[in-house]
Residue frames as a rotation matrix with the C-alpha (Angstrom) as fourth column:
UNK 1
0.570 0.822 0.000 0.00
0.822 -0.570 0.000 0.00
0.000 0.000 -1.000 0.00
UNK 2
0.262 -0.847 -0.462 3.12
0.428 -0.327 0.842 2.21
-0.865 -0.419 0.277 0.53
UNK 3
-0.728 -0.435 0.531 4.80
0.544 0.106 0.832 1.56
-0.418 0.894 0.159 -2.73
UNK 4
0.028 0.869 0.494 1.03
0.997 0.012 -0.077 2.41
-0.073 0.494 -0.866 -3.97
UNK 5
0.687 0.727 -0.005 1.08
0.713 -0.672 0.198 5.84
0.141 -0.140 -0.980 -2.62
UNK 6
0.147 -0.668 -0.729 4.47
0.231 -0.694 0.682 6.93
-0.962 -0.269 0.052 -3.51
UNK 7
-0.714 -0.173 0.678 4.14
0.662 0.147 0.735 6.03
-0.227 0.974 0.009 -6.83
UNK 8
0.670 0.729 -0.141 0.49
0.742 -0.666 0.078 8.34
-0.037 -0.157 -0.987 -6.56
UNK 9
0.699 0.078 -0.711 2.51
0.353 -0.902 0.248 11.21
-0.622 -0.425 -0.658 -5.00
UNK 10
-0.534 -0.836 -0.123 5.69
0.284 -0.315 0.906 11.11
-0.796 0.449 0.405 -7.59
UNK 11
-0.521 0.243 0.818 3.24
0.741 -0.346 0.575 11.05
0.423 0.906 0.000 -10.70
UNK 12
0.707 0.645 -0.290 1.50
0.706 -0.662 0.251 14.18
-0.030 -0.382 -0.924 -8.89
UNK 13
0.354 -0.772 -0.529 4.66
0.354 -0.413 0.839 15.98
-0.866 -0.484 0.127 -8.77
UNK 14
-0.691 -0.536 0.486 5.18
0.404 0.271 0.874 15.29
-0.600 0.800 0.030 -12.03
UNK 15
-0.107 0.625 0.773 2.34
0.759 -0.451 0.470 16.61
0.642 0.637 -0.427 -13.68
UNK 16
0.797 0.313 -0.517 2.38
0.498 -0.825 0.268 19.62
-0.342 -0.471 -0.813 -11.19
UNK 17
0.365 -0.813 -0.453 5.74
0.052 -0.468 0.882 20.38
-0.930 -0.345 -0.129 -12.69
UNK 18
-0.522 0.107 0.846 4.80
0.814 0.356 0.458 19.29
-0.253 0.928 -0.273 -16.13
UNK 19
0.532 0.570 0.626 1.94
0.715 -0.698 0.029 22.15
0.453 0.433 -0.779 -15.98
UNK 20
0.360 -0.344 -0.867 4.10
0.243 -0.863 0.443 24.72
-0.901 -0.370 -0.227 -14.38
UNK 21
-0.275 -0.890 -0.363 6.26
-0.145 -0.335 0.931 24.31
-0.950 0.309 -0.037 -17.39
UNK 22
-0.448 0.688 0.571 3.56
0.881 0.235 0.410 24.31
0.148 0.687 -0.712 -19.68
UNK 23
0.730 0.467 -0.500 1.99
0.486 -0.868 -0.101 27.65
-0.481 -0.169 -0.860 -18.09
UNK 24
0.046 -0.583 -0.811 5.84
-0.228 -0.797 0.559 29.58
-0.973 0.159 -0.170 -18.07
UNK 25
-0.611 -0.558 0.561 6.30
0.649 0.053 0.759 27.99
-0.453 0.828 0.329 -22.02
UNK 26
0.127 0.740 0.661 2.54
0.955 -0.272 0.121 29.34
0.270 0.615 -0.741 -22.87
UNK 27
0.715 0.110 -0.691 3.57
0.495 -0.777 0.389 32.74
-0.494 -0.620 -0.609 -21.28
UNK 28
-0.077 -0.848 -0.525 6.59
-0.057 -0.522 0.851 33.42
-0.995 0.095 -0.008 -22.58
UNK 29
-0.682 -0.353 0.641 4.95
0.466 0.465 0.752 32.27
-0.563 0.812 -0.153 -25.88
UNK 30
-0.951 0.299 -0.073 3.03
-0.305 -0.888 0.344 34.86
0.038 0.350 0.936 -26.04
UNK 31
-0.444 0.843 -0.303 -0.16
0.821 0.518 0.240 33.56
0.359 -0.142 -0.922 -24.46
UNK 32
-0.427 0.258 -0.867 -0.73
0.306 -0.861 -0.407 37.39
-0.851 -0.439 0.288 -22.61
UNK 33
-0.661 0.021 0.750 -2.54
0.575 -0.628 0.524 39.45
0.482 0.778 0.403 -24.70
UNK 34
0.193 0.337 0.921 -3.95
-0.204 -0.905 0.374 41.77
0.960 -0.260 -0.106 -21.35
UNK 35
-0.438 -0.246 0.865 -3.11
-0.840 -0.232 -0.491 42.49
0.321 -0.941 -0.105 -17.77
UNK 36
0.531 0.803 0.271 -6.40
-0.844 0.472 0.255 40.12
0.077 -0.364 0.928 -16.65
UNK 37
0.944 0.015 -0.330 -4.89
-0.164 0.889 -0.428 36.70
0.287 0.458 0.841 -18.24
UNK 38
0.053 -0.960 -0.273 -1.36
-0.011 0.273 -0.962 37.31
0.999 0.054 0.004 -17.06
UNK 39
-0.420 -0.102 0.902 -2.24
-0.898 -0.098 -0.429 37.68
0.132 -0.990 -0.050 -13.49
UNK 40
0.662 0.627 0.412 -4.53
-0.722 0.680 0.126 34.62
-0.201 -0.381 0.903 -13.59
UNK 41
0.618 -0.427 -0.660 -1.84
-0.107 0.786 -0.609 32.87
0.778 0.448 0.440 -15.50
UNK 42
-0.499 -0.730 0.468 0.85
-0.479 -0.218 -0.850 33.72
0.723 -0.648 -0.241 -12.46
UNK 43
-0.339 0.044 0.940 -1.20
-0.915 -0.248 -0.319 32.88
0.219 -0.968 0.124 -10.20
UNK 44
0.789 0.162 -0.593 -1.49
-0.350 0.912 -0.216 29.53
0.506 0.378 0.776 -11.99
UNK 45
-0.002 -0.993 -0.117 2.27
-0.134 0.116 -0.984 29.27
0.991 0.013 -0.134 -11.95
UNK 46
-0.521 -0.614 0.594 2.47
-0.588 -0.246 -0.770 29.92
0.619 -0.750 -0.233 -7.88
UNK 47
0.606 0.482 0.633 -0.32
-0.680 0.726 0.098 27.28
-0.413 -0.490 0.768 -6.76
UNK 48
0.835 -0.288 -0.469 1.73
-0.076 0.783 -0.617 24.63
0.545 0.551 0.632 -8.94
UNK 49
-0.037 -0.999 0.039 4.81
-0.071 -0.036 -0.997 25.62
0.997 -0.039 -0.069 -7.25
UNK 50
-0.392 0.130 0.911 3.38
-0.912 -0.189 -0.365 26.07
0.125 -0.973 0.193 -3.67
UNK 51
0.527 0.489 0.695 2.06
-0.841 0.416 0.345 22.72
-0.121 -0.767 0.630 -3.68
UNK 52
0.407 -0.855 -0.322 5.16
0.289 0.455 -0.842 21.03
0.866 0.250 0.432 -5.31
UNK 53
-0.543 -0.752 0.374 7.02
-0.452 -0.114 -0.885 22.50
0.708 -0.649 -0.278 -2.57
UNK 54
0.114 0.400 0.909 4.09
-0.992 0.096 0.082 21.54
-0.054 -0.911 0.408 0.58
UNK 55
0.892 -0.049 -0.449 4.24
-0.012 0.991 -0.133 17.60
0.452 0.124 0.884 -1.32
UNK 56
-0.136 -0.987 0.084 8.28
-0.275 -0.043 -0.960 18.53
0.952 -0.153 -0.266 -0.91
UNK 57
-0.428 -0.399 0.811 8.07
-0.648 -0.490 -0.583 19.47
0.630 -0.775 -0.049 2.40
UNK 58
0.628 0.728 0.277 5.30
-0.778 0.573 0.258 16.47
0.029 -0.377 0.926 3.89
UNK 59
0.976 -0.051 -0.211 7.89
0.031 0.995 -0.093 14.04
0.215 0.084 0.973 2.72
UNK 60
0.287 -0.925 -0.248 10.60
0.694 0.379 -0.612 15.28
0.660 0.004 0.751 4.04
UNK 61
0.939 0.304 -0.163 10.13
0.319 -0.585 0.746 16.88
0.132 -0.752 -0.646 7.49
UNK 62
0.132 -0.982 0.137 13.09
0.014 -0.136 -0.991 19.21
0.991 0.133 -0.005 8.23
UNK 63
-0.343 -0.404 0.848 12.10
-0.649 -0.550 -0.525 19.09
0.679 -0.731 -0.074 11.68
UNK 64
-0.918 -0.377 -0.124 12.34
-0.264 0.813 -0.519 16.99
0.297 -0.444 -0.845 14.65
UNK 65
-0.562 0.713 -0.419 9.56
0.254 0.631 0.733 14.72
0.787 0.305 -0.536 15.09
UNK 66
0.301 0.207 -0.931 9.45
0.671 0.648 0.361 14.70
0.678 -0.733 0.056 18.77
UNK 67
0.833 -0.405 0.377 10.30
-0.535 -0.765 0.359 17.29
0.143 -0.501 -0.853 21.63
UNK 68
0.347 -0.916 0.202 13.56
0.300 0.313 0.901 14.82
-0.889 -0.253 0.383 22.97
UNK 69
0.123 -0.619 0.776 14.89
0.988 0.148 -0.038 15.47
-0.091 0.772 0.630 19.80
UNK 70
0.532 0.030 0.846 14.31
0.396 -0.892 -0.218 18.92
0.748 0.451 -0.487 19.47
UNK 71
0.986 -0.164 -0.015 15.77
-0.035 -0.300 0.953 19.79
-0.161 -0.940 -0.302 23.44
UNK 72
0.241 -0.956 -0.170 18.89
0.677 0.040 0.735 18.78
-0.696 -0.292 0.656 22.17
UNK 73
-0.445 -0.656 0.609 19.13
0.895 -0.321 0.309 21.50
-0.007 0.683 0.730 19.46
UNK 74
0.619 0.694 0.368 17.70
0.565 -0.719 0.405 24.03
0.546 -0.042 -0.837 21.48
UNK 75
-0.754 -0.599 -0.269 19.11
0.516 -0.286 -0.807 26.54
0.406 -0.748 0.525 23.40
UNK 76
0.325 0.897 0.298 17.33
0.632 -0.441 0.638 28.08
0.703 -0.019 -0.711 25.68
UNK 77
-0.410 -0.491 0.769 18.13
0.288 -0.869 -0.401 31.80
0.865 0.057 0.498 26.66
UNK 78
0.086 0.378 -0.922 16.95
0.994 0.027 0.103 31.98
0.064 -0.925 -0.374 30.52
UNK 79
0.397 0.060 0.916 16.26
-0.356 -0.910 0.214 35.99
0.846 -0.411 -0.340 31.72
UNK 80
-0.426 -0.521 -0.739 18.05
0.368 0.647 -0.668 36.03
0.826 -0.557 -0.084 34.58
């Protein structure tokens, strides 16, 4: 079931990064032709990229799971 649902989340990646780079070719190919369409198109571009990065970031916590883990790479700055 694993295997199932990494193989899910890579082709998701993939076609989120397939249409990013499908938005920036249709842009730069002269898909604009007013203000209206190039903001909606951007704001195409930055959901694709914001949830490529949140998939990024789910599978690969940069932070510690647990508080014991995290006490040791704290300091903590006591008032005195």
């Amino acid at each position: 079931m694993i295997q199932e649902e990494t193989v899910i989340i890579h082709k998701l990646q993939k076609h989120l990064k397939q249409s990013y780079q499908d938005m920036a070719d249709a842009m730069i190919g002269g898909a604009i032709d007013n203000m209206e369409k190039y903001k909606y198109m951007m704001g195409q571009a930055h959901a694709y990229l914001k949830i490529s990065q949140e998939i990024s970031n789910l599978l690969e916590p940069k932070e510690p799971k647990n508080d014991i883990e995290r006490s040791e790479n704290v300091v903590d700055f006591e008032r005195p």
